[in-house]
C-alpha positions as CSV (number, residue, x, y, z in Angstrom):
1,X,82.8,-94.3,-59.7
2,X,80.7,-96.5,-57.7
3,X,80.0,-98.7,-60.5
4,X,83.9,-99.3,-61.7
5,X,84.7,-99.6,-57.8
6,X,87.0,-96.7,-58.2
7,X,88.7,-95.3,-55.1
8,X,89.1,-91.6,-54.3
9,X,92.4,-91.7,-54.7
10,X,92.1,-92.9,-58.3
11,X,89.0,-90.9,-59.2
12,X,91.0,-87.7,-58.6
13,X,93.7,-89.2,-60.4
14,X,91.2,-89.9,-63.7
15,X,89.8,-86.1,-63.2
16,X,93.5,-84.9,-63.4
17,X,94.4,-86.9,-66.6
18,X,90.9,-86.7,-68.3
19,X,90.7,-90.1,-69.4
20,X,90.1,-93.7,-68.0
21,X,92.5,-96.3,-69.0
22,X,90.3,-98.9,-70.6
23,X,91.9,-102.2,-68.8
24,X,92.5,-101.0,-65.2
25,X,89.9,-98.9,-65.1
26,X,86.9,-100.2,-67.1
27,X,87.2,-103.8,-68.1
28,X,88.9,-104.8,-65.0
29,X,86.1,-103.6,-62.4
30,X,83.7,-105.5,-64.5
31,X,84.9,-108.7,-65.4
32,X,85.8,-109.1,-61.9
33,X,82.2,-108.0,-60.8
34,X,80.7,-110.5,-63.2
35,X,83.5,-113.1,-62.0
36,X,82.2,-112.5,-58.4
37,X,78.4,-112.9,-59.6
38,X,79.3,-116.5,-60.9
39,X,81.5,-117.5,-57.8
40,X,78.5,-116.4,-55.2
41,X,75.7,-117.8,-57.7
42,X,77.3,-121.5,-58.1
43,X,77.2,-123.7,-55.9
44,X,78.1,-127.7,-55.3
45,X,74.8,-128.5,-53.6
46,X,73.4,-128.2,-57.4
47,X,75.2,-130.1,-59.6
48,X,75.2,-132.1,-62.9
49,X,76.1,-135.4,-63.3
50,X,76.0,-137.6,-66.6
51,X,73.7,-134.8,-68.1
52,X,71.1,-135.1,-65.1
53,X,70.6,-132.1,-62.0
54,X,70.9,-133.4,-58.5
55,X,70.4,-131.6,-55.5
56,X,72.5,-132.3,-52.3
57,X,72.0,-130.3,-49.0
58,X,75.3,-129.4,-47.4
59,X,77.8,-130.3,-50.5
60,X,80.6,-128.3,-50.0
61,X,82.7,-129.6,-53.2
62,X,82.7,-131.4,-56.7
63,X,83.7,-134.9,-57.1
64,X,85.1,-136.1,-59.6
65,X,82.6,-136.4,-63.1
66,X,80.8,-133.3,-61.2
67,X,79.6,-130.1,-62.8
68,X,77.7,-127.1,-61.6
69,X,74.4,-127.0,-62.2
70,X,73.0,-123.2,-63.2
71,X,69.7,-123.1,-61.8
72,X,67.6,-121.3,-62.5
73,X,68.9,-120.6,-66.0
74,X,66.7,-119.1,-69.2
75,X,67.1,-119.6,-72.8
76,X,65.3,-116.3,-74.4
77,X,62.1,-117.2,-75.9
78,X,61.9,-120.7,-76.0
79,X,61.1,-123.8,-73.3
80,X,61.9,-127.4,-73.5
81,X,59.2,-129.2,-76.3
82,X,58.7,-131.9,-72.8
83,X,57.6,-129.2,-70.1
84,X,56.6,-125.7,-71.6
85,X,58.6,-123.4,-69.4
86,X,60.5,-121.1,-69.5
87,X,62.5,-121.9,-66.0
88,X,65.2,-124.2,-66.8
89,X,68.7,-125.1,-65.5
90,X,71.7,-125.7,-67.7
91,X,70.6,-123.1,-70.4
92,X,73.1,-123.4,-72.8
93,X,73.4,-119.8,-73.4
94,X,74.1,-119.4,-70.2
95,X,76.8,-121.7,-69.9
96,X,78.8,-120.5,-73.2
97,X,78.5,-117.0,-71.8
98,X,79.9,-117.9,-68.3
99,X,82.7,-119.5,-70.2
100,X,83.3,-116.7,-72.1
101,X,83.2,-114.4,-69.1
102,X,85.7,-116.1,-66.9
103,X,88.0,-116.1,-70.0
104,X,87.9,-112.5,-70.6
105,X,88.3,-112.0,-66.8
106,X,91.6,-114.1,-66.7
107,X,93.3,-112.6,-70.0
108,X,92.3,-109.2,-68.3
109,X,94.1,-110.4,-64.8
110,X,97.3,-111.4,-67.2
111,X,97.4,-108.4,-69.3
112,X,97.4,-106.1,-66.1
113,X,99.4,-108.3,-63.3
114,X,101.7,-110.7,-65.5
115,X,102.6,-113.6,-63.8
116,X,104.3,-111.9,-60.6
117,X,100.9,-111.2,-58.4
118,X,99.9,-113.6,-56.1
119,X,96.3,-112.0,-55.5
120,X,95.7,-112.0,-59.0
121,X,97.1,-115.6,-59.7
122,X,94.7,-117.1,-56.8
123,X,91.5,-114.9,-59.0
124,X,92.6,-116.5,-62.1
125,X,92.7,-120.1,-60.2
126,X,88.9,-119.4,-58.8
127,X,88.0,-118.0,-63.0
128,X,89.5,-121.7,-64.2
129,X,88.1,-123.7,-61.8
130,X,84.5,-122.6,-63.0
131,X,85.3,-122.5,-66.2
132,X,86.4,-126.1,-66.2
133,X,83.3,-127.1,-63.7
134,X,80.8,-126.1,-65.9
135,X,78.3,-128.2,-67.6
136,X,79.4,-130.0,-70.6
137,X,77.8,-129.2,-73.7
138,X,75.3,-132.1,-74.8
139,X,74.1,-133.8,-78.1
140,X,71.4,-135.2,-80.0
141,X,71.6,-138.4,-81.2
142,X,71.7,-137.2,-85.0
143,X,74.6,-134.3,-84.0
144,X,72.3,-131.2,-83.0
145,X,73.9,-128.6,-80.2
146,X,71.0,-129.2,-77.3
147,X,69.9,-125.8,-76.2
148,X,70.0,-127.2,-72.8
149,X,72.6,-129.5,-71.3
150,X,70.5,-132.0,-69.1
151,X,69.2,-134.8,-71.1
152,X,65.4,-134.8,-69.7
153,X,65.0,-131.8,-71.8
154,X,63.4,-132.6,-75.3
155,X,64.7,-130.3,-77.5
156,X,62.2,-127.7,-79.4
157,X,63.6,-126.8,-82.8
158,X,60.9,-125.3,-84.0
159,X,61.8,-122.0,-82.5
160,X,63.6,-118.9,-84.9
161,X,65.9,-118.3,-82.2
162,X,69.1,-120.1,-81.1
163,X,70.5,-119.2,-78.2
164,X,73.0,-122.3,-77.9
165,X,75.1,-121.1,-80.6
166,X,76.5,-118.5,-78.3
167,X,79.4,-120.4,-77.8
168,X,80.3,-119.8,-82.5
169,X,79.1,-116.1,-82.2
170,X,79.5,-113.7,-80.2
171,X,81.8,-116.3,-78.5
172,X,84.7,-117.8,-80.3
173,X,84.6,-121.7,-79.1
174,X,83.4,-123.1,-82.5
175,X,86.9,-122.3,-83.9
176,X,88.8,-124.1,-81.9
177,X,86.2,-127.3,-81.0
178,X,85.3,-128.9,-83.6
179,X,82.8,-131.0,-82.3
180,X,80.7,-127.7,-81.4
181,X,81.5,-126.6,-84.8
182,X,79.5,-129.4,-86.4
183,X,77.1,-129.8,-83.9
184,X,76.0,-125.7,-85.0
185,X,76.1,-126.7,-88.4
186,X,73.6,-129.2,-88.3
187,X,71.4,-127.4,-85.6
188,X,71.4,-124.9,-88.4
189,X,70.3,-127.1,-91.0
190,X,67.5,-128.7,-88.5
191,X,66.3,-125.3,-87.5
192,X,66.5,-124.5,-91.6
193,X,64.6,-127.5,-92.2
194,X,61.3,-127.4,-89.5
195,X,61.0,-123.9,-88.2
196,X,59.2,-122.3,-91.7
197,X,55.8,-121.6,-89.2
198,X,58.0,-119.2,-86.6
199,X,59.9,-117.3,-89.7
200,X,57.8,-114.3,-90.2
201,X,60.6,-112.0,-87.9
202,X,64.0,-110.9,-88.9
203,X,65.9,-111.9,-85.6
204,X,66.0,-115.7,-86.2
205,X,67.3,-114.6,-90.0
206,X,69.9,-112.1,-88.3
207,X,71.1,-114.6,-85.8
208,X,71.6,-117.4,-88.3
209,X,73.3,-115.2,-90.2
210,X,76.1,-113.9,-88.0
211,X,76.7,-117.8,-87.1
212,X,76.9,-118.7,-90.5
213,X,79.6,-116.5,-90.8
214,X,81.4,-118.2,-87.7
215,X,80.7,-121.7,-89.9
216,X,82.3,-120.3,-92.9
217,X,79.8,-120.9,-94.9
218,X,78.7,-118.5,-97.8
219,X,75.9,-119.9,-99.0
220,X,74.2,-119.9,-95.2
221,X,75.1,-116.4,-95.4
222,X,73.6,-115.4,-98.6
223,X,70.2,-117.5,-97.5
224,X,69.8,-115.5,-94.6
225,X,70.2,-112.5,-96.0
226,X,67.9,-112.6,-99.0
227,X,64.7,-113.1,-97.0
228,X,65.9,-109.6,-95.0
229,X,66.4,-108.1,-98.1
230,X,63.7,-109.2,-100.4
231,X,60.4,-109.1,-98.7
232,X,58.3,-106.3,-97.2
233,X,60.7,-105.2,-94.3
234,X,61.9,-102.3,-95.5
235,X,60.7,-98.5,-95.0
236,X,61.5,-95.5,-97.8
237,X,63.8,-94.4,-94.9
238,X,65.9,-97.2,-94.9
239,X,64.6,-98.6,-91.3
240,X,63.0,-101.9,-91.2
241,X,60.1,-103.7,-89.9
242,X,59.7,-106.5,-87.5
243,X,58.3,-108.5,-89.4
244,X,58.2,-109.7,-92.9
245,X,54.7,-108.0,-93.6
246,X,55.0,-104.7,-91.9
247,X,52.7,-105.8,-89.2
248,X,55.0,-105.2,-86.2
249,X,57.3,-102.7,-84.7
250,X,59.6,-99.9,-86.2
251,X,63.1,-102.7,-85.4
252,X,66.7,-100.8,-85.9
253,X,67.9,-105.2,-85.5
254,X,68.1,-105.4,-89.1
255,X,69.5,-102.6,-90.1
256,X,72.3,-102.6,-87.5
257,X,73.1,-106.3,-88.0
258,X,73.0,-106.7,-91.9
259,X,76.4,-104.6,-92.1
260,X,77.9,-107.0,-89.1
261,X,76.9,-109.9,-91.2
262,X,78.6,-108.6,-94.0
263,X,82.0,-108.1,-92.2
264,X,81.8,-111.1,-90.7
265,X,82.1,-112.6,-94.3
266,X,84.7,-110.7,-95.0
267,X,87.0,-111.0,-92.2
268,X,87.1,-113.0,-89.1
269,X,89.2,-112.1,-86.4
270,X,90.2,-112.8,-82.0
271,X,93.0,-111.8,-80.0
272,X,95.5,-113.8,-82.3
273,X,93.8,-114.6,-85.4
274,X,93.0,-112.9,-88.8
275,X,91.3,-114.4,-91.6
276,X,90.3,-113.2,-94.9
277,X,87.3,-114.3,-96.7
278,X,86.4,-116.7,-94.0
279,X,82.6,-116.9,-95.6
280,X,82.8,-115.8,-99.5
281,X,79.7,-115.9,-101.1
282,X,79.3,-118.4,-103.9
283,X,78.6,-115.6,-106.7
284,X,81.7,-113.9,-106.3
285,X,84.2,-116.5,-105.0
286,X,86.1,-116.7,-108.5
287,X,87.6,-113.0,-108.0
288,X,87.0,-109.1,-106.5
289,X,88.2,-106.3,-104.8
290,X,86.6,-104.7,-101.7
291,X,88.1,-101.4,-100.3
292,X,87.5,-97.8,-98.7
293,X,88.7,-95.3,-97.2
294,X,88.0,-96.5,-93.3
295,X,88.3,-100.2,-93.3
296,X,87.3,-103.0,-91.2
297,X,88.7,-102.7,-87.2
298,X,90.1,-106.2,-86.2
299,X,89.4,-107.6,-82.6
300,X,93.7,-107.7,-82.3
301,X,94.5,-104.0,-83.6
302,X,94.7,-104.2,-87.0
303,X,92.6,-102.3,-89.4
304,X,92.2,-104.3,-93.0
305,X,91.9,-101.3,-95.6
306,X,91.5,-103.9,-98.5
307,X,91.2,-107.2,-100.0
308,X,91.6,-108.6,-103.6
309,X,91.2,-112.2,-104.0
310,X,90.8,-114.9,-106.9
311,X,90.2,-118.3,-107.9
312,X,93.8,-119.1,-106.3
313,X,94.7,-116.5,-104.0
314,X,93.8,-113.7,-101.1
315,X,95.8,-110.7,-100.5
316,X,95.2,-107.9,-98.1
317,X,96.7,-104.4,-96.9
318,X,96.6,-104.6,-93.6
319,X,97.9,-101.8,-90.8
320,X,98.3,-102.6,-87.2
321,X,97.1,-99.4,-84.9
């Protein structure tokens, strides 16, 4: 109760009914707690400004050109090739996840309200004022995603993990920006291209995977998933290793992940959106039929029970719930 910010009224009211409703109840209480996080953490004394952190004592607002700066800010694993740490400030991550936050707290604030209360339409002006104050997303030279937006930062590629691309999966801003969209692509293809001494564990695989998925690309799909699959990884029971030589830790990553891997190939979906096939696999793309008796959930309701495609065409049964 004290976690959802229930009252007493409403917690007696959920004991007589024996359910929580999932909006009003759950999601509601804790978007708007991780709204209210972001609001008390950001502030206009730290701010970015053509991809460089100032600090002003006393600011009060942004000018125009002005950005947030999130400070301190972390980007799991790795540190900036130019200083070694770990503390950073405009983590990407951290900025693609903010973004995503204050979007599901609005669409929450519209699904319960509608357009008619006033209290709720003054939190969703607060959610899109941050959302449109945060950093902007930066860019090497040659295209690359930077995996922190503040151009002092020398990039370190050479890491298996990339935490940048939050913004193509789990987030869903590389389907509508194309200019992120390409910029994962050819991080992708760097990190493909340098990182063979930091490859031994099956996160960086994983990750890579579920974007490539995002990118709709099959073949990025089927590359990542062959070194899970064909090395020393796996156990008689089915559970996997670690690492690629049974030297680390009993890891449920891989098992969990392959299957969401594989249904992100298969179907891609948001609020509004579904699409078939989005990442076919280059072996099987002239024709095939995938079915079952359960399906694959889709993030809007629907429930996708099968798919038959060919050379020309895609068809689907599809049932809305």
């Amino acid at each position: 109760r004290n976690t959802l910010g229930l009252s007493d009224e409403r917690a007696e009211q959920i004991l007589q009914q024996g359910y929580l409703e999932l909006k009003s109840d759950i999601l509601s209480p804790l978007l708007t707690k991780c709204a209210n996080f972001w609001k008390g953490f950001l502030t206009p004394e730290f701010y970015t400004k053509d991809g460089k952190g100032y600090y002003e004592d006393g600011k009060t607002e942004l000018e125009d050109g002005e950005y947030y700066l999130i400070t301190p800010g972390y980007s799991p694993e790795n540190q900036p090739a130019n200083t070694g740490k770990s503390y950073t400030a405009n983590a990407v991550m951290d900025i693609a996840s903010t973004k995503d936050a204050m979007n599901m707290a609005i669409q929450i604030e519209k699904d319960i309200y509608g357009d008619n209360d006033e209290e709720s339409k003054a939190r969703i002006a607060e959610y899109e004022y941050i959302s449109e104050h945060l950093p902007p997303y930066l860019y090497e030279p040659t295209g690359e995603l930077k995996e922190w937006a503040l151009s002092d930062y020398k990039e370190n590629f050479g890491h298996r993990h990339g935490s940048q691309l939050y913004g193509v999966w789990p987030g869903y801003e590389g389907e509508t920006d194309p200019v992120l969209f390409e910029g994962a692509t050819k991080l992708i293809e760097k990190k493909n291209s340098i990182n063979e001494g930091d490859s031994r564990s099956g996160h960086g695989w994983l990750h890579r995977g579920l974007v490539m998925a995002r990118l709709k690309n099959g073949e990025g799909v089927r590359n990542t998933l062959l070194p899970l699959t064909t090395v020393n990884m796996i156990y008689s029971s089915m559970m996997m290793a670690h690492n690629n030589d049974m030297t680390a830790a009993y890891c449920t990553d891989p098992v969990i992940t392959i299957p969401a891997i594989q249904l992100e190939s298969l179907v891609y979906s948001d609020s509004n959106v579904i699409e078939l096939l989005p990442a076919m696999l280059p072996e099987i793309a002239s024709g095939g039929t995938i079915g079952g008796t359960v399906g694959i959930t889709t993030r809007n309701g629907g429930t996708v029970s099968s798919i038959e495609w060919s050379e020309n065409s895609v068809t689907a049964k599809i049932k809305n719930s």
